[in-house]
PAVO-15293 format. One record per residue (C-alpha): residue in one letter; x, y negated, z negated. Coordinates in steps of 0.2 Angstrom, whole numbers, plus 2048, in hexadecimal, padded with zeros to 3 digits. Layout:
<nodes>
AXYZ;...
</nodes>
This chain:
<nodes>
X80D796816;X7FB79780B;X7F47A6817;X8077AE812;X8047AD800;X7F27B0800;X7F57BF808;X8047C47FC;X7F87BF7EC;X7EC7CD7F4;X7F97D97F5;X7FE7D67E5;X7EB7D97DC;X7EA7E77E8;X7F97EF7E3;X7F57ED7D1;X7E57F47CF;X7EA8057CE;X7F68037C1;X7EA7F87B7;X7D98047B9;X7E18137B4;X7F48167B4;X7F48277AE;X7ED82B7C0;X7F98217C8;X8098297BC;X7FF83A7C1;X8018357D5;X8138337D3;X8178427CA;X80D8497DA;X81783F7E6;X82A8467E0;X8218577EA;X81F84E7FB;X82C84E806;X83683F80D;X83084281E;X81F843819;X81F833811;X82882A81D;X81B82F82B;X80C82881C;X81681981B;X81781782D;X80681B831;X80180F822;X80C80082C;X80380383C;X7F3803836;X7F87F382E;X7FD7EB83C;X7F07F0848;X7E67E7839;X7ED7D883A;X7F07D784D;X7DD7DA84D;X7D97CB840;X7E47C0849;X7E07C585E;
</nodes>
């Protein structure tokens, strides 16, 4: 249970650098994102999932 919430108070400072550093870029990348489309994105995300577990399964083999 600590390694889960380590791991989820990481995710959380990650996620919320952007926004704090500069959050006219990240409001800016939005704008951009609404251009994209949904395949494209999904095929990011799921690209971004894979590479996350293959990080993972490498920490913990």
């Amino acid at each position: 249970m600590a390694d889960l919430l380590t791991f989820l108070g990481l995710l959380l400072i990650v996620e919320g650098l952007p926004w704090f550093l500069s959050p006219l870029r990240v409001k800016a990348l939005m704008r951009l994102l609404l251009a994209v489309p949904e395949a494209s994105l999904r095929l990011l995300g799921l690209v971004w999932m894979l590479l996350g577990l293959l990080l993972v399964y490498l920490a913990r083999g």
